[in-house]
DONUBA-401949 format. One record per residue (C-alpha): residue number from 1; x, y, z. Coordinates in steps of 0.05 Angstrom, whole numbers, plus 32768, in hexadecimal, padded with zeros to 4 digits. Example, Ala and Ser with C-alpha at 12.3 -4.5 7.8 and 13.67 -1.06 7.14 Angstrom:
# DONUBA-401949
1  80F6  7FA6  809C
2  8111  7FEB  808F
***
This chain:
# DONUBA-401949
1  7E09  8216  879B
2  7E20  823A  875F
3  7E2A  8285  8784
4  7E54  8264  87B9
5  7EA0  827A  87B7
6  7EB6  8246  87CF
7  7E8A  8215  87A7
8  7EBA  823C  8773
9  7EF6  823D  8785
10  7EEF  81F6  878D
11  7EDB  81EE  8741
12  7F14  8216  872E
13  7EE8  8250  8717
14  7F06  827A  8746
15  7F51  827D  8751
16  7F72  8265  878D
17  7FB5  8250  87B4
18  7FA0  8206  87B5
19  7FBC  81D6  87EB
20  7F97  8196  87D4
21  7F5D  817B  87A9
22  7F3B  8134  87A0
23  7EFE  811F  878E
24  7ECF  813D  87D1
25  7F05  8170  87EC
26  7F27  81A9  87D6
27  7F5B  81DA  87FF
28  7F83  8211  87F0
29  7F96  8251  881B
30  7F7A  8284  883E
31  7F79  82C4  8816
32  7F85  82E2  8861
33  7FAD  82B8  8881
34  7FB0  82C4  88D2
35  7FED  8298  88D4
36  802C  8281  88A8
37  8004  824E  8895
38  7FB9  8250  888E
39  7F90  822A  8859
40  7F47  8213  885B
41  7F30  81D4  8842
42  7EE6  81C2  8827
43  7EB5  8197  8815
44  7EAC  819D  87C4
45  7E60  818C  87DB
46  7E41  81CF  87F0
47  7E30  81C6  8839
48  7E24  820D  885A
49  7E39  81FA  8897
50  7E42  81CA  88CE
51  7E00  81D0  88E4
52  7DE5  81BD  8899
53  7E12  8180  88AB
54  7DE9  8140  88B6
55  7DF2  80ED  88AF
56  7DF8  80F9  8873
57  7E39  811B  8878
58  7E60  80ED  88A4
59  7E93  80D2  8879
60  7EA1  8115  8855
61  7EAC  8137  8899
62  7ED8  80F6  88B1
63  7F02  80F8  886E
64  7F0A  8145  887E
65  7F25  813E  88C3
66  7F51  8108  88B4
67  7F6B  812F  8877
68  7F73  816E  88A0
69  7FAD  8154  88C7
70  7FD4  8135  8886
71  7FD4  8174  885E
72  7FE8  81A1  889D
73  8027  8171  889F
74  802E  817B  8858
75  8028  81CC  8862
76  8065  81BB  889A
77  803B  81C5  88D3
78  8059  8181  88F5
79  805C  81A3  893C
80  800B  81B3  8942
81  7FE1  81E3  8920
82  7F91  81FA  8933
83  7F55  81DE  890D
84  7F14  8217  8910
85  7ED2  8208  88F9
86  7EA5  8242  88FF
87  7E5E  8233  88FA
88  7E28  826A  88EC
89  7E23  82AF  88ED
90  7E29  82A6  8939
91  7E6E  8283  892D
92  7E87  82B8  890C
93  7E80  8289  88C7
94  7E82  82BC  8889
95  7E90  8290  884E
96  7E47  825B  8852
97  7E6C  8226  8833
98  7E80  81F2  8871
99  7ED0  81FA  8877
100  7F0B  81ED  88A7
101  7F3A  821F  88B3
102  7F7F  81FC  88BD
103  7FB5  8233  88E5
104  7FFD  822E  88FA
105  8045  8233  88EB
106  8046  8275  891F
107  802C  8283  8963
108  7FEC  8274  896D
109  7FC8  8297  89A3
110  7FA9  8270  89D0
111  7F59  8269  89CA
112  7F4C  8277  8A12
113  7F5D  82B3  8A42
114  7F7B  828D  8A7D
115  7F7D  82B6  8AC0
***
């Protein structure tokens, strides 16, 4: 998708903080980071979201959660960090380009009210 920003950034048209690139991902950092360390990482294949996501799509997703982990280690996050993936409008998902939000290096607050 040629509008995309993120389709963009990933070919370099648009400058960024990058983490990471091969040939079917690309990650660099959040632009407003909620944490020390916050970076995104994306398919260079435009998929809008996870609900675009189909068969098709099962390695590239794979590949991405197995490289989520190895560049949050790399970013020094070796004591945990938070993996978001917000899907739709609904999902509060503002950038249609499917991404993961990688966060930590801070305190994180926890995702659930406990009583």
């Amino acid at each position: 998708m040629s509008d995309c920003i993120f389709c963009k950034i990933a070919r370099g048209e648009i400058p960024s903080k990058k983490v990471y690139e091969d040939d079917e991902l690309f990650a660099f950092h959040d632009i407003h980071p909620v944490a020390p360390v916050h970076f995104m990482l994306i398919p260079k294949l435009h998929v809008a979201s996870l609900l675009e996501a189909d068969d098709s799509h099962i390695a590239l997703l794979g590949r991405m959660l197995v490289t989520a982990p190895k560049l949050a280690r790399q970013q020094g996050l070796d004591n945990g960090f938070r993996t978001v993936i917000n899907t739709g409008k609904g999902g509060g998902q503002e950038v249609f380009h499917l991404h993961i939000h990688i966060i930590g290096g801070g305190l994180i607050p926890s995702m659930m009210r406990r009583n």
